[in-house]
TORBATI-314031 format. One record per atom (N, C-alpha, C, CB): residue number from 1; atom name; x, y, z. Coordinates in pm, whole numbers, m for minus. Each point is the difference from the previous one (the first is absolute). Glycine has a CB too. Example, Ala and Ser with C-alpha at 12.3 -4.5 7.8 and 13.67 -1.06 7.14 Angstrom:
<nodes>
   num   atomo     east    north       up
     1       N     1319     m569      780
     1      CA      m89      119        0
     1       C       90      120        0
     1      CB     m189     m117      125
     2       N      154      222     m197
     2      CA       82      119        6
     2       C      m77      109       73
     2      CB      118      m63     m215
</nodes>
This chain:
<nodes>
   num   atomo     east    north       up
     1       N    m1746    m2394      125
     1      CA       47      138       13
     1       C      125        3       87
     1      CB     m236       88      m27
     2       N      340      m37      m37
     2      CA      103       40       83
     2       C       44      171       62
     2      CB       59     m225     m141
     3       N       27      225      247
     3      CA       35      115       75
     3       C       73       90     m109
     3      CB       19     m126      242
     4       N        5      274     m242
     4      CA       66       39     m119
     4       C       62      128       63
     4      CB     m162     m108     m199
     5       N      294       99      162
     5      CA       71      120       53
     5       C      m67      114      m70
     5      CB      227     m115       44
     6       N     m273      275       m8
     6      CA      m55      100        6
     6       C      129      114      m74
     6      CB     m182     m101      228
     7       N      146      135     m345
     7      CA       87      113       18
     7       C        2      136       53
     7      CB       26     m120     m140
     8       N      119      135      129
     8      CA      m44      157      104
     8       C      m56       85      m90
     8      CB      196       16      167
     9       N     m256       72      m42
     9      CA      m76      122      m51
     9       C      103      126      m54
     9      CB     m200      m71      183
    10       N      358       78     m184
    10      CA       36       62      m43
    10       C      164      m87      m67
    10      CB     m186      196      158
    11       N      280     m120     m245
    11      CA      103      m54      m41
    11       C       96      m11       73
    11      CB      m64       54     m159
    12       N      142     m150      178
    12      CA      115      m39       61
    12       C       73       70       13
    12      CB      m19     m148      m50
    13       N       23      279       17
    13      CA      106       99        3
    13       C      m21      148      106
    13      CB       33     m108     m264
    14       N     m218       92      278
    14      CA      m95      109       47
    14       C       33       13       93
    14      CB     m160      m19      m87
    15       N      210      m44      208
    15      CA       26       37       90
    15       C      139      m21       91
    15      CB     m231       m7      m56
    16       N      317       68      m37
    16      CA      133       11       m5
    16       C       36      130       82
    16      CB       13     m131     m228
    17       N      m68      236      194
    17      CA      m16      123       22
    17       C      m30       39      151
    17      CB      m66        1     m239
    18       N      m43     m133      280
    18      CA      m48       11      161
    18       C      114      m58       96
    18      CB     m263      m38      m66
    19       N      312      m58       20
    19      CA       91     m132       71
    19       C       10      m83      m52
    19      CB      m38       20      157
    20       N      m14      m89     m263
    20      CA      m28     m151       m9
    20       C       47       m1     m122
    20      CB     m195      m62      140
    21       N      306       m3     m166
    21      CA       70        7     m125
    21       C      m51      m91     m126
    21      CB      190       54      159
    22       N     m163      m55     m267
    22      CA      m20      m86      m61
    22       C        7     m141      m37
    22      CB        8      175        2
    23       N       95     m213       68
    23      CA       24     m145       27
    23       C      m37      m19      125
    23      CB      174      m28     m143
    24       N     m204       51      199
    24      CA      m88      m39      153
    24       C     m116      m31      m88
    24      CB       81      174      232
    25       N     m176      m83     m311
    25      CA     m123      m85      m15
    25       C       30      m84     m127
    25      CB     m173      175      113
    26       N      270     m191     m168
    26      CA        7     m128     m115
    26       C       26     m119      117
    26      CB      130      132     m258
    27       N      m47     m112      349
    27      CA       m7      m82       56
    27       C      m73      m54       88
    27      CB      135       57      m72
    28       N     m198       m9      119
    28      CA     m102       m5      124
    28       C     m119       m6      m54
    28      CB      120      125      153
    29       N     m223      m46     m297
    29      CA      m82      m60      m51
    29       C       20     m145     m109
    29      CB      m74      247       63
    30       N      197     m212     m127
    30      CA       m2      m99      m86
    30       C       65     m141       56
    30      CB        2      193     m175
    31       N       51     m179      243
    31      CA       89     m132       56
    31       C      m56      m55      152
    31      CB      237      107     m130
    32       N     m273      m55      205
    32      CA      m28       m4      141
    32       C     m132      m30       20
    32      CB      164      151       47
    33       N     m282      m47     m135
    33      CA     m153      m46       31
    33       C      m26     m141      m89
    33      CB      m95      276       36
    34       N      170     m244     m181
    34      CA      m50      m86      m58
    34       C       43      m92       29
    34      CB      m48       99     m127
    35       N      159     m165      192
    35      CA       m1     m118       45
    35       C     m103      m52      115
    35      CB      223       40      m81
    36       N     m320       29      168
    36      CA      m57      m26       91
    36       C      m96      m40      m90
    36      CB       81      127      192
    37       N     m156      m40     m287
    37      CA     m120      m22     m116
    37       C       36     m172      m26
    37      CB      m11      295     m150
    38       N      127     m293       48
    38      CA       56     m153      m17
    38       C      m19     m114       77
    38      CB      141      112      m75
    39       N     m130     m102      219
    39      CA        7      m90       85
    39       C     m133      m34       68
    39      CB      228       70       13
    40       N     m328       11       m7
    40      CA     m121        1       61
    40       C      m71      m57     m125
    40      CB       21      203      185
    41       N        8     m174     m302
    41      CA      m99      m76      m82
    41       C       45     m161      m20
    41      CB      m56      238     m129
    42       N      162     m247      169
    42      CA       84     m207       17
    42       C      m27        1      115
    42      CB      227      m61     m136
    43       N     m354      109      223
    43      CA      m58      m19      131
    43       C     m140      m94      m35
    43      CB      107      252      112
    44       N     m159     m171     m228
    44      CA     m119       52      m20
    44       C     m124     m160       27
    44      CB      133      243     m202
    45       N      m71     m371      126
    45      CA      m58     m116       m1
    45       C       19      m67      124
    45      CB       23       m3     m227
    46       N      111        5      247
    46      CA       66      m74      139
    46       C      m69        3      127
    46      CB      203       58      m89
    47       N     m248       79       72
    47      CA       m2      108      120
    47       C     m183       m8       22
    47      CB      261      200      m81
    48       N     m307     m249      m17
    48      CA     m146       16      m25
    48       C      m86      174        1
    48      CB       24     m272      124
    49       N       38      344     m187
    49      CA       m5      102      m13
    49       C      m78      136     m159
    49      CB      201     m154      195
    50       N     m249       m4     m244
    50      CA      m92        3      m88
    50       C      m77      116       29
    50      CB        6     m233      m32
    51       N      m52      340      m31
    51      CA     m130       96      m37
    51       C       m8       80      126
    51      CB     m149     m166     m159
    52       N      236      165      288
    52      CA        5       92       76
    52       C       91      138      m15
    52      CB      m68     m201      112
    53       N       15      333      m10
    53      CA       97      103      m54
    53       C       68       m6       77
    53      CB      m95      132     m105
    54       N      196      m22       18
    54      CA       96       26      100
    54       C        7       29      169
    54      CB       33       62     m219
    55       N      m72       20      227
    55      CA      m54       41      127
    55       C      m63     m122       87
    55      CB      m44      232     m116
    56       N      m55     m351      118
    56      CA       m8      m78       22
    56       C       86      m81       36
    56      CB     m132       68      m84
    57       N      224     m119      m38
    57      CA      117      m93       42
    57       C       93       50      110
    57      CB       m6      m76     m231
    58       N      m10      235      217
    58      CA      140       45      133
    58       C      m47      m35       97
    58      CB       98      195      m59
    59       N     m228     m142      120
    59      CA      m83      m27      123
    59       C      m22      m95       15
    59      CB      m80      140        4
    60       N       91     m278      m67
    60      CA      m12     m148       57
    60       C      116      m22       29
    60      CB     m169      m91     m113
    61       N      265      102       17
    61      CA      113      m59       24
    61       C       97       71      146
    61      CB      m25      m59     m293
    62       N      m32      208      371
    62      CA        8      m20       67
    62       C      m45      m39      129
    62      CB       75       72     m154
    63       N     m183     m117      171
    63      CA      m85      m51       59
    63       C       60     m148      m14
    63      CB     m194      186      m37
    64       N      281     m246       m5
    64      CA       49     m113      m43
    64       C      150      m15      101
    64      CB     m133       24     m274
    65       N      146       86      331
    65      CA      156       m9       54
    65       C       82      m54      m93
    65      CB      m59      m33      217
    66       N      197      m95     m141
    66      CA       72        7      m75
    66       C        1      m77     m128
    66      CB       78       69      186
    67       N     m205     m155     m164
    67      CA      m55      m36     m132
    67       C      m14       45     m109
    67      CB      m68      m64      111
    68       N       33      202      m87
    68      CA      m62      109     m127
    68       C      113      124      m55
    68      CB     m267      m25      129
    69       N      407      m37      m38
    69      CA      106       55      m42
    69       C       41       21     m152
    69      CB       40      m86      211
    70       N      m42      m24     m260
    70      CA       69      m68     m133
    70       C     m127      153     m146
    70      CB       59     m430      139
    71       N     m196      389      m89
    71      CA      m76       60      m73
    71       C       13      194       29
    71      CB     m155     m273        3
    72       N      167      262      150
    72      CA       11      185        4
    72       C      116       55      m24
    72      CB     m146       15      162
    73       N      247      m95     m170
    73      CA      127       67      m40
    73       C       m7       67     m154
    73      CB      128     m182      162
    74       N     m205       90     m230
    74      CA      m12       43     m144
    74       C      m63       94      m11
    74      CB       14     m173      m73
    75       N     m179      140       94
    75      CA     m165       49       11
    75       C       29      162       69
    75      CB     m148     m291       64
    76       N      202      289       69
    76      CA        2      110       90
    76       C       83      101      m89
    76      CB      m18     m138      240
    77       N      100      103     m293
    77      CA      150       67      m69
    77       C      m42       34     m148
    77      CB      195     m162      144
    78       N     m291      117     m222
    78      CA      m45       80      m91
    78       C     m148       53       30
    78      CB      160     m122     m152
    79       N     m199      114      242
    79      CA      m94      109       55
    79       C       62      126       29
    79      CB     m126     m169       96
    80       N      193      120       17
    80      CA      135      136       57
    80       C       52       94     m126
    80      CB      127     m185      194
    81       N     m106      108     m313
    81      CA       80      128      m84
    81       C      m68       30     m115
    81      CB      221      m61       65
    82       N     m376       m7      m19
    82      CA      m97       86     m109
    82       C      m12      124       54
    82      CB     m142     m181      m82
    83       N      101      208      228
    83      CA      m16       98       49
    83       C      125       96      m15
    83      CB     m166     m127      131
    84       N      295       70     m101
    84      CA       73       85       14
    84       C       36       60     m164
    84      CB       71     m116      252
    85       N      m93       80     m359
    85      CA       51       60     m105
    85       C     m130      123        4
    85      CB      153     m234     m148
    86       N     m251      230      183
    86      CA     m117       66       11
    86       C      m27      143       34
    86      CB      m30     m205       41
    87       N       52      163       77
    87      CA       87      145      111
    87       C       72       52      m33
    87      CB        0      m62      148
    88       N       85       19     m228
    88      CA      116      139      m55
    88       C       m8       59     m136
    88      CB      170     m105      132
    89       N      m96      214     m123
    89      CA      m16       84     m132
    89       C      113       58        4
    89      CB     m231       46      m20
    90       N      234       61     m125
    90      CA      106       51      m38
    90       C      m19      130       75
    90      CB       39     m127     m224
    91       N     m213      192      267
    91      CA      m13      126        0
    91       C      m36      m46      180
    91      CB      m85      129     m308
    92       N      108     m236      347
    92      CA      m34       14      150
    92       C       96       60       84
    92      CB     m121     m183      m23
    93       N      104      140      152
    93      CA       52       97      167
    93       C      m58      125       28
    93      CB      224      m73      m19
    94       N     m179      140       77
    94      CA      m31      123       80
    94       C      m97      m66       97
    94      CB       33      199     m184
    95       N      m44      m80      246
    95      CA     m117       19      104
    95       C     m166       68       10
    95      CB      231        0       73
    96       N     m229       47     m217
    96      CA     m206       m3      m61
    96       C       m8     m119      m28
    96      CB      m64      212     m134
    97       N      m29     m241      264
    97      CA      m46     m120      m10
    97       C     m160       39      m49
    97      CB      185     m124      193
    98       N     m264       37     m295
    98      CA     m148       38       m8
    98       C     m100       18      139
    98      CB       38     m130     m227
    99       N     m118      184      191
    99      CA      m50       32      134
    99       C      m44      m75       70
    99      CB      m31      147      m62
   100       N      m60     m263       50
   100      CA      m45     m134       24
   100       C      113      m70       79
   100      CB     m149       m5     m214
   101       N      235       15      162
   101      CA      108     m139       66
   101       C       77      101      118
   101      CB       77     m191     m270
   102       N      m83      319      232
   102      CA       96      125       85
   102       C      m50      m19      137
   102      CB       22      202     m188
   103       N     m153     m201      168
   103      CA     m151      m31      123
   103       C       41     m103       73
   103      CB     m210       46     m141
   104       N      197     m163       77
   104      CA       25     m137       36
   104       C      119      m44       80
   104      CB     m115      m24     m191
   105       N      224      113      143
   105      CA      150      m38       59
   105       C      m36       52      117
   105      CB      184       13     m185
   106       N     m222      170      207
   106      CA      m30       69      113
   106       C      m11      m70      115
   106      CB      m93      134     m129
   107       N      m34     m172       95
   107      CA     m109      m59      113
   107       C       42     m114       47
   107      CB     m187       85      m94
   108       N      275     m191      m10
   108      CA       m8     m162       33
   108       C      164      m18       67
   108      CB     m197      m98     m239
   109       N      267      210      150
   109      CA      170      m67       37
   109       C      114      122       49
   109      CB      m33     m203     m221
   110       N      m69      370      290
   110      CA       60       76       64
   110       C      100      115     m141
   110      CB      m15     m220      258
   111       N      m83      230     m334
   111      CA       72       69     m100
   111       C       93      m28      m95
   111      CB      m48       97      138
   112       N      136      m53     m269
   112      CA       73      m42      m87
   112       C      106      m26        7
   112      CB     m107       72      m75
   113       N      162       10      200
   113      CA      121        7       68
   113       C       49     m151       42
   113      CB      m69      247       82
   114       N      m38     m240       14
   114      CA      m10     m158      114
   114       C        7      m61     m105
   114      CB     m154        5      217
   115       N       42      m52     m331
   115      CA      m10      m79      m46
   115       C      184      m94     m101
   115      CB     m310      154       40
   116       N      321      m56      m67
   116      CA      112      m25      m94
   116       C      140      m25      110
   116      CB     m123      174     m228
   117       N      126     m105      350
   117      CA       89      m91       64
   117       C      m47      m96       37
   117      CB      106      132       54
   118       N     m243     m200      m23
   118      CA      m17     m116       77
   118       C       m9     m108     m144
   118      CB     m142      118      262
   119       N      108     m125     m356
   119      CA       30      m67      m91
   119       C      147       13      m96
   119      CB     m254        4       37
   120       N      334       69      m17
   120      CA      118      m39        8
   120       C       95      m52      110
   120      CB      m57      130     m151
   121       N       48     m163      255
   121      CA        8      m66      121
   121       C      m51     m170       m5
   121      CB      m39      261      104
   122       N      m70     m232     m200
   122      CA      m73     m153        5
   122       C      100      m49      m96
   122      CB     m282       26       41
   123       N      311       39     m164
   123      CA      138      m33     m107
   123       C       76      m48       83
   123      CB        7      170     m164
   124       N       87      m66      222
   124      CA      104      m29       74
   124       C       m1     m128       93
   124      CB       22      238      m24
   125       N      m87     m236      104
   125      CA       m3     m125       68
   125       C      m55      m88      m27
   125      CB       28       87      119
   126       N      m85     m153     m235
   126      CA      m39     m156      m73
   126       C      178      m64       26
   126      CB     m244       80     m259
   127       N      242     m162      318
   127      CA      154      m43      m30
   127       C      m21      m87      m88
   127      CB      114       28      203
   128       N      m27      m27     m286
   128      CA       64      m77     m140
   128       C     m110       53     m111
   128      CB      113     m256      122
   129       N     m156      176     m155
   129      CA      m67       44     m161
   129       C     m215        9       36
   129      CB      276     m206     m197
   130       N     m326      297      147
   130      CA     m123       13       30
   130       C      m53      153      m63
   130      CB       43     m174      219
   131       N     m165      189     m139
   131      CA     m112      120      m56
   131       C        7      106      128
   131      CB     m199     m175     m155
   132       N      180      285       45
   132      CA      m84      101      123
   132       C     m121       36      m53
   132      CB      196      114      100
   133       N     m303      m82        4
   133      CA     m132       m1      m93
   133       C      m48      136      101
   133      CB      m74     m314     m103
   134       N      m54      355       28
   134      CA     m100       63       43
   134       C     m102      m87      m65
   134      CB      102      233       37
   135       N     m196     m263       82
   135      CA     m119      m58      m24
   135       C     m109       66       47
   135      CB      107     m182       m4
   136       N     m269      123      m24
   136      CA     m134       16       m2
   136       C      m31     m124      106
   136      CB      m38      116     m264
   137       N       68     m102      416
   137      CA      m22     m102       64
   137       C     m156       m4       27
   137      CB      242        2       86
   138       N     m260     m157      m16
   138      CA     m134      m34       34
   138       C     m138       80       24
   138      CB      158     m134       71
   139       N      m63      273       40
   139      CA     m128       65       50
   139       C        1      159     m103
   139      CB       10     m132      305
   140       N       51      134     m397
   140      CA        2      112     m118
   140       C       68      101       44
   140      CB     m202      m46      m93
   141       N      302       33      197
   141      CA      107       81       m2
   141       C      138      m28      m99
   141      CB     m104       30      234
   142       N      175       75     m239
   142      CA      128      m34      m71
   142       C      136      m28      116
   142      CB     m103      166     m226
   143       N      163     m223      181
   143      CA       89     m110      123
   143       C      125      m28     m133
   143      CB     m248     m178      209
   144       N      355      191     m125
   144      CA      142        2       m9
   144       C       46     m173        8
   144      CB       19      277      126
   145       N       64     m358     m174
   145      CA       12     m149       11
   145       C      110      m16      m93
   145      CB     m243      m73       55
   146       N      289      m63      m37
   146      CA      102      m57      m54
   146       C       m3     m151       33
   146      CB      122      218        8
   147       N      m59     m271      m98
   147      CA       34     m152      m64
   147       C       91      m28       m9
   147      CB     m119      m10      m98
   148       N      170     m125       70
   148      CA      144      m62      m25
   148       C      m72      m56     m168
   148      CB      139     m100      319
   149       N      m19       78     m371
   149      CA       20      m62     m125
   149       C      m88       40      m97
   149      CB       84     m172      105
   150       N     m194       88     m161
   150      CA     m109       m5      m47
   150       C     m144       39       71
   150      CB      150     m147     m109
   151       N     m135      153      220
   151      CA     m144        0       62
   151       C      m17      167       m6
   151      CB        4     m245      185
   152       N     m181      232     m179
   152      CA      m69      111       15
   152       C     m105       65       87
   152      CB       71      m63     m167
   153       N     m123      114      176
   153      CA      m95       50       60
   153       C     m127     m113      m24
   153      CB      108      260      m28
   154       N     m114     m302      m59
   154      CA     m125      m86      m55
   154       C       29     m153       50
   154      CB      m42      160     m234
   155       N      172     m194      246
   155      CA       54      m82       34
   155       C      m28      m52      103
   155      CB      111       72     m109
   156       N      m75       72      199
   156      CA        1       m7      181
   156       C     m165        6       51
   156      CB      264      161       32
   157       N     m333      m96     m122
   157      CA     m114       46       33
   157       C      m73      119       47
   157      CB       59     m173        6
   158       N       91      246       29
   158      CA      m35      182       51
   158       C      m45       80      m83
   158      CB      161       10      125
   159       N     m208      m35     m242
   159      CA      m57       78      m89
   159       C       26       37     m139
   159      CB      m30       46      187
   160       N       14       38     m250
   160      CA       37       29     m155
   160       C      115       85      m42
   160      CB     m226      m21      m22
   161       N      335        4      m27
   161      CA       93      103      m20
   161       C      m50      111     m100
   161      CB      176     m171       54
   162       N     m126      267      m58
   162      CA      m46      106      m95
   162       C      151       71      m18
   162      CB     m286       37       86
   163       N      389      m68      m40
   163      CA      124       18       m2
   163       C       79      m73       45
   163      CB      m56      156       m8
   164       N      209     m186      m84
   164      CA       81      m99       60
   164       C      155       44      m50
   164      CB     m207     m203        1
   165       N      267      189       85
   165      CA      141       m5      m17
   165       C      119     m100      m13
   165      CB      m94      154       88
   166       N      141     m177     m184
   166      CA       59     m141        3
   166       C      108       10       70
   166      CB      m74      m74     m198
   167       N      145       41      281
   167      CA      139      m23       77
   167       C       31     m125       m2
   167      CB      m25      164      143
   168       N       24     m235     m293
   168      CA      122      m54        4
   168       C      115       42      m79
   168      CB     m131     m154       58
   169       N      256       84      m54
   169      CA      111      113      m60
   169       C      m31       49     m134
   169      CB      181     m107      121
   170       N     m227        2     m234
   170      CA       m4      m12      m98
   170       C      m77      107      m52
   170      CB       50     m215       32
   171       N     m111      277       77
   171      CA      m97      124       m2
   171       C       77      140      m29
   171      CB     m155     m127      178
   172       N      235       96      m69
   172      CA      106      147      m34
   172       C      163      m20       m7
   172      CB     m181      143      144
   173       N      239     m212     m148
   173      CA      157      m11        9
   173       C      106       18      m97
   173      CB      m80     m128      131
   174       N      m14      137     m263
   174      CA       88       63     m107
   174       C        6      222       33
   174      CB     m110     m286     m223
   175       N      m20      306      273
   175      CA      m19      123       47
   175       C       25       50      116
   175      CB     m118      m26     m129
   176       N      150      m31      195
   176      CA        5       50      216
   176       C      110     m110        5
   176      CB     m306       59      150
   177       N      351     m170     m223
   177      CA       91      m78       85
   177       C      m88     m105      134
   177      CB      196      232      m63
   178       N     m139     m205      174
   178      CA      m50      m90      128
   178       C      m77       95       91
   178      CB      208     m166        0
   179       N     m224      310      m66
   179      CA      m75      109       52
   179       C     m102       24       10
   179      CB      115       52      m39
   180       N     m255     m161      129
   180      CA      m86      m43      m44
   180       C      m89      188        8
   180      CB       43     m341       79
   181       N       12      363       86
   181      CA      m90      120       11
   181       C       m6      136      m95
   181      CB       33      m91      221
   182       N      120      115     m304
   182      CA      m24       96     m102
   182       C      m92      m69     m130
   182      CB      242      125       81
   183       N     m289     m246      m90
   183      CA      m91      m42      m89
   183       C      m99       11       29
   183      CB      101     m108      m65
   184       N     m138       90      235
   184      CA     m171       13       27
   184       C      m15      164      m53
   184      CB      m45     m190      259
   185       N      191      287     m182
   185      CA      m92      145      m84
   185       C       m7        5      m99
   185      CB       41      125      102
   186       N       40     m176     m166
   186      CA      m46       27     m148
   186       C      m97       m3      m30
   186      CB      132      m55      m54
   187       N     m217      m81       94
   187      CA      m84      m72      m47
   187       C     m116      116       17
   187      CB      106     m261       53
   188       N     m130      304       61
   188      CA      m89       88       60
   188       C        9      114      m62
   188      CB        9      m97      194
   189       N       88      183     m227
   189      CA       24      121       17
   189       C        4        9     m134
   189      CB      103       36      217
   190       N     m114     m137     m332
   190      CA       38       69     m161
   190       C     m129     m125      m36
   190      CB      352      101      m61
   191       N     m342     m185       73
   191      CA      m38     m126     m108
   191       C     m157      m49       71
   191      CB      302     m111      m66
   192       N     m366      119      126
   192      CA     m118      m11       51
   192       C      m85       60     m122
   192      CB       75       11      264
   193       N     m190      m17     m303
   193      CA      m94        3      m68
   193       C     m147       36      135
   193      CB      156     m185     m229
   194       N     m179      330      253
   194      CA      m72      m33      165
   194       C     m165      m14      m84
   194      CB      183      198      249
   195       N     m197     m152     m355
   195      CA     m107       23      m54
   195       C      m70     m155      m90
   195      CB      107      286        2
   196       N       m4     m382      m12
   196      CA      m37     m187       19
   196       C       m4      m28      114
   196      CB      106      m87     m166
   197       N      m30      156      273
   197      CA      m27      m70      141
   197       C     m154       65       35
   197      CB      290      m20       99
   198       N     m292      102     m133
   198      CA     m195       77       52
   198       C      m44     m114      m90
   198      CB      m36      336       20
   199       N       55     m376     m120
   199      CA      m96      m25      m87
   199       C       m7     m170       51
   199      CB       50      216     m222
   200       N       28     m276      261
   200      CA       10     m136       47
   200       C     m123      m10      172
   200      CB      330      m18     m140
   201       N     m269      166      222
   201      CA      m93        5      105
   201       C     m119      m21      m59
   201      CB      119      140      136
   202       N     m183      m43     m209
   202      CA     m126        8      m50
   202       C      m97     m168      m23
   202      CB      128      252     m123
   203       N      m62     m304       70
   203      CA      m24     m112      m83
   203       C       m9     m114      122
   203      CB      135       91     m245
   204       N      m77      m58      366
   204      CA       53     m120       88
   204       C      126      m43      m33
   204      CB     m208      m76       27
   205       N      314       68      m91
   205      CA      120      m53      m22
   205       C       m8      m18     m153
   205      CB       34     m111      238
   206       N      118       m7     m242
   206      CA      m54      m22     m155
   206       C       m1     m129      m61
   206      CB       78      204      m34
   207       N     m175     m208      m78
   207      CA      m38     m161      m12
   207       C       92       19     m117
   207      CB     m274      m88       92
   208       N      306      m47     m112
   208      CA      130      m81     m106
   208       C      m44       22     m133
   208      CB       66     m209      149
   209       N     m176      135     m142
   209      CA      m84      m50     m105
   209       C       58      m77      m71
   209      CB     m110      160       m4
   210       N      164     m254       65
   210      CA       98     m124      m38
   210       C      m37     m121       46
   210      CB      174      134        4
   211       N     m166     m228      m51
   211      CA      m65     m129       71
   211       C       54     m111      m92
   211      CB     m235      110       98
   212       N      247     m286      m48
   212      CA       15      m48      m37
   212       C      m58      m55     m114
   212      CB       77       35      176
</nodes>
């Protein structure tokens, strides 16, 4: 069994309208993930990576330090943009959030307000290329975090993402240019999907269902 690039849940063109142009996701789904898909499966024997999932391989490999580099750069990086094609939509942003997750932000991360500057802040300051996440940490609060490159939440061990933001350029630079922070609003304010992010809380995060 091999890894298999995912198509999106909507057309390459759908979310043009929010920010995200059409060649951003030809390029960024078709050229960018699928090369990570490509490369993790010419892992797959080498790597001894036989019949495990996805999710598995990220969390060893980082538990592997810089050993487990070579495997999470791939592994971590098409985890990362399963989720992220996930989370967005054509009909997402605003601020009705479902009630469940509305609750959740409240109580765990100081309201919608807070929340969306402190995870655009986590954008902003990843230096060079990486994630911004909202996660389902250890003790079942929701918690704000960030990564470099490929790594994740599952990676590091702080818990489950249920949202992620990609900041690397390739993410936004045909659309914002080097403007990372008018991309985090975007990201927030039009293209969010909040009613997959409730639905990812619900569940605990989200599983791949991908495996070697």
């Amino acid at each position: 069994m091999a890894f298999s690039l995912p198509p999106l849940p909507y057309a390459t063109a759908a979310l043009a309208a929010q920010g995200m142009c059409q060649e951003t996701l030809e390029l960024h789904h078709g050229k960018h993930h699928n090369a990570y898909v490509t490369a993790l499966n010419g892992l797959i024997e080498s790597k001894g990576l036989a019949g495990k999932s996805l999710e598995a391989i990220v969390a060893e490999a980082g538990k592997a330090g810089a050993d487990g580099l070579p495997v999470l750069n791939q592994a971590g990086q098409h985890y990362n943009h399963i989720l992220f094609w996930q989370v967005m939509s054509p009909s997402g942003g605003g601020d009705k959030l479902p009630a469940k997750l509305a609750a959740k932000i409240d109580s765990d991360l100081g309201g919608l307000a807070k929340f969306k500057e402190d995870f655009k802040q986590a954008g902003v300051t990843q230096f060079g290329s990486g994630w911004a996440w909202l996660i389902i940490g250890g003790d079942g609060k929701l918690k704000i975090t960030k990564t470099p490159n490929g790594a994740n939440p599952i990676s590091t061990g702080e818990g489950k993402p249920i949202l992620g933001a990609d900041v690397w350029e390739h993410a936004y630079y045909l659309d914002f240019r080097n403007v990372r922070p008018n991309y985090l609003d975007n990201f927030l304010n039009k293209l969010v999907d909040w009613s997959v992010v409730e639905g990812l809380m619900e569940k605990g995060g989200l599983e791949s269902g991908q495996s070697a």
